[in-house]
C-alpha positions in Angstrom: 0.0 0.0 0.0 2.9 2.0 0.6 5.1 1.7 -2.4 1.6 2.3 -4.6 1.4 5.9 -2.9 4.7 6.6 -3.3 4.2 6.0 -7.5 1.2 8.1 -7.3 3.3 11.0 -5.8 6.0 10.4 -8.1 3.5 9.9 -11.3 1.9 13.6 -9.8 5.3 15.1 -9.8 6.1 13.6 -13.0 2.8 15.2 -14.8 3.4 18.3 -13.2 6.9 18.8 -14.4 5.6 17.9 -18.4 2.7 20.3 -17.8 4.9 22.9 -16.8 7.2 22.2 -19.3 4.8 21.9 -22.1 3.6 25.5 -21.0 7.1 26.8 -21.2 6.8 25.8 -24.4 3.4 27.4 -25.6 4.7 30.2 -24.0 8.0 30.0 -26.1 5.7 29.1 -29.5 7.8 26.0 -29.5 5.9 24.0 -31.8 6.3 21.0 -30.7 4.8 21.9 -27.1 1.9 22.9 -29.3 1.6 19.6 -31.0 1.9 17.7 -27.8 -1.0 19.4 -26.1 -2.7 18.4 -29.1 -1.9 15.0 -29.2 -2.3 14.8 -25.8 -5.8 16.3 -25.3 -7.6 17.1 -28.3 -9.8 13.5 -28.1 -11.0 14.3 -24.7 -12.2 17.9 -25.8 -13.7 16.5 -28.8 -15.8 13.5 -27.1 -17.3 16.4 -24.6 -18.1 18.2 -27.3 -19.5 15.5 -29.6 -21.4 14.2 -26.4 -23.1 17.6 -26.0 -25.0 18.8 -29.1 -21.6 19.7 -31.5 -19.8 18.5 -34.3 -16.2 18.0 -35.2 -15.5 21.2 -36.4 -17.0 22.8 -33.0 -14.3 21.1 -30.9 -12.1 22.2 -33.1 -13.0 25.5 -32.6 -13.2 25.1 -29.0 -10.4 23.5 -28.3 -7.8 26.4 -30.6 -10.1 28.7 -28.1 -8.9 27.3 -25.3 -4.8 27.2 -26.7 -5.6 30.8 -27.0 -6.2 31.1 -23.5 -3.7 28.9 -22.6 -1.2 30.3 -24.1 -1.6 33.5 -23.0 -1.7 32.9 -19.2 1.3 30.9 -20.4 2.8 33.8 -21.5 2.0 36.7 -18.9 3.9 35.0 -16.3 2.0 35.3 -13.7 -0.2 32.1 -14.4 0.1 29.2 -12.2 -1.5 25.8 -12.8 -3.5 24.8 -9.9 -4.2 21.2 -11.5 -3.3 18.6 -14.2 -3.3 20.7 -17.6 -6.1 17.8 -18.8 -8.4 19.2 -16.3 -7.7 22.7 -16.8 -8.2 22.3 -20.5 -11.5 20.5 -20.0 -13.1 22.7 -17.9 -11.5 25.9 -19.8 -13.2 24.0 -22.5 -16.5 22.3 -21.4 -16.9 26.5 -20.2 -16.5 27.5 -23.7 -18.6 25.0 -25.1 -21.5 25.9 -22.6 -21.6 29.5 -23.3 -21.3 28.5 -27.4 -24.9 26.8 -26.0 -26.1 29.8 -24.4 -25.5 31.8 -27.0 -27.0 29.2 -29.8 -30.1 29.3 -27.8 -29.8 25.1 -26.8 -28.8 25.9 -22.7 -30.2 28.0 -20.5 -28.3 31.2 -19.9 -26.8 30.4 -16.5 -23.8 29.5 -17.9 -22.5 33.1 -17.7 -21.9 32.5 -13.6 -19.7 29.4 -14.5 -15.9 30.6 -13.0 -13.0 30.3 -15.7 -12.5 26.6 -14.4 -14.6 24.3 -12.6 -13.8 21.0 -10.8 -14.0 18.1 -13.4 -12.1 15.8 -12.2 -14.9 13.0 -11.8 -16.3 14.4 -14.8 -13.0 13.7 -17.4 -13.1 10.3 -15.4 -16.1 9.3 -17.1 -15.0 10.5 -20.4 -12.2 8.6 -20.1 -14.1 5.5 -19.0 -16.4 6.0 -21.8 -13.7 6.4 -24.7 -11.8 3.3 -23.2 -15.1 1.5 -23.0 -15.6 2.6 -27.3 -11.7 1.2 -27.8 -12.7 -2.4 -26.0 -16.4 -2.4 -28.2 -14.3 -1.5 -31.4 -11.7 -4.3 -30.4 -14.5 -6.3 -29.8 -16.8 -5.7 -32.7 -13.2 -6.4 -34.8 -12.7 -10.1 -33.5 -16.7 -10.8 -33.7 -15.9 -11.8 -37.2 -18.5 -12.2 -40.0 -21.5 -12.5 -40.6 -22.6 -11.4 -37.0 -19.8 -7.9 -37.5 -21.6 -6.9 -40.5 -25.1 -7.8 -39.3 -24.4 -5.8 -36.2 -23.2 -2.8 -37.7 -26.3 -2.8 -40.5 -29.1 -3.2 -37.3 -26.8 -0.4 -35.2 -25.2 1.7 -37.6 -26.9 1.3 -40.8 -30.4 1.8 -39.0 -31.9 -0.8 -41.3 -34.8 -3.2 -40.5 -34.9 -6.4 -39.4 -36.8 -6.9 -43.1 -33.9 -5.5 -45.0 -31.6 -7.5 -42.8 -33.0 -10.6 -43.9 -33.4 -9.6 -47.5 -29.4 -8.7 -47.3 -28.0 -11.6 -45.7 -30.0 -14.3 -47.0 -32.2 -15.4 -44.0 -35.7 -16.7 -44.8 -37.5 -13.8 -42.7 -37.0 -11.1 -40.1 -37.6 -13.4 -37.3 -34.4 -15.5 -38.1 -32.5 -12.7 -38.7 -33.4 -11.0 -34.9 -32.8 -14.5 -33.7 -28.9 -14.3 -35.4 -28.8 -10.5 -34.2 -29.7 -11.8 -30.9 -27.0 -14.6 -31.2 -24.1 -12.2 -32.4 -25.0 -10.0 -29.4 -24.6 -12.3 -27.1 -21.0 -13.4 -28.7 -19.9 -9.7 -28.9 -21.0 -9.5 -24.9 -18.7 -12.3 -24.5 -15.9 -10.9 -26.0 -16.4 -7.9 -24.8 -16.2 -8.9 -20.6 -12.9 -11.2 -22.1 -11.2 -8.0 -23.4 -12.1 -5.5 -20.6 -11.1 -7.2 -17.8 
C-alpha cells in the first residue's frame, strides 16, 4: 500500500513537471509543445463536445479557443496551474462550449456564472471511462468476425430493419434474422467482458 502511494506522488510530480514544461513551451511558441498538447488532449475535448449537441469542427473550434487562452496565461507570467493541464483544458473548454450553448439558444443562460474553471475531475473520469469502453467495443466488434460484424453494424449503424436485414443476408424472414442478431449480441457481450477485464 505504501510503495503504490509513493508511485502516485511520483507519477503527480512527473505530470506536473511535463505540464509545466509543455507551458514553457506554448509560451515560447515552440511547436512542438503545441503539437503535444494536441496529441495529448484534443480527443477528450472532442468527445465532450460531440457528447453535448456539437460537431467536429465545433471542438475544433473550441479546443484552438482554449490554446488561446492557454497560451496566453502561459505567456504573462503570472499564471500558475493549480491542476493537471487535462483538467484545466477541460473545464477551460466544457466552459466554452457551454456558453457557445447559451449563445446558440440550446442551454439556458446560467452559464455566464460558470468561474474560468470548474472541478472536473470526476467528470474527465467518465469521459475517459467512456472512450476506453468505445476502444474495448471496437476491439471487440473487430474479432466478432463475419456474418454477425456486418449484421451488427447494419441493425446499429446502418439503422436498417430487421426486413432489410434478412433480404441482405439471405435469411428466410425477419424473425431468423433478430434471432442471429440476438445470437451475435450475445457473442460480442462475451468478448467484450474477455477484453475488458
Amino acid at each position: 500500500m505504501f510503495n503504490l502511494g509513493i508511485k502516485a506522488q511520483l507519477h503527480s510530480v512527473r505530470t506536473e513537471t511535463n505540464d509545466q514544461k509543455l507551458l514553457e513551451g506554448l509560451a515560447k511558441n515552440d511547436r512542438k509543445a503545441i503539437e503535444t498538447i494536441y496529441r495529448q488532449h484534443f480527443n477528450m475535448v472532442q468527445s465532450l463536445i460531440l457528447g453535448n449537441s456539437g460537431y467536429p469542427d465545433d471542438a475544433r473550434d473550441i479546443f484552438q479557443e482554449a490554446m488561446i487562452v492557454l497560451y496566453e496565461k502561459a505567456r504573462s507570467g503570472s499564471f500558475e496551474l493549480n491542476s493537471q493541464l487535462k483538467t484545466y483544458l477541460y473545464s477551460v473548454c466544457r466552459r466554452l462550449w457551454l456558453k457557445r450553448l447559451s449563445q446558440m439558444q440550446r442551454i439556458s443562460p446560467e452559464v455566464e456564472n460558470l468561474e474560468e474553471t470548474v472541478p472536473v475531475e470526476e467528470e474527465l473520469e467518465k469521459h475517459e471511462q467512456r472512450n476506453k469502453d468505445f476502444l474495448v467495443m471496437e476491439q471487440s466488434l473487430n474479432n466478432l468476425g463475419e456474418p454477425c460484424k456486418s449484421l451488427l453494424e447494419a441493425y446499429y449503424l446502418g439503422k436498417k430493419s430487421m426486413v432489410e436485414i434478412a433480404g441482405d443476408f439471405g435469411y428466410t424472414n425477419a424473425d431468423n434474422a433478430k434471432n442471429q442478431k440476438y445470437k451475435c449480441l450475445m457473442r460480442l457481450k462475451k468478448i467484450f467482458s474477455q477484453f475488458n477485464k
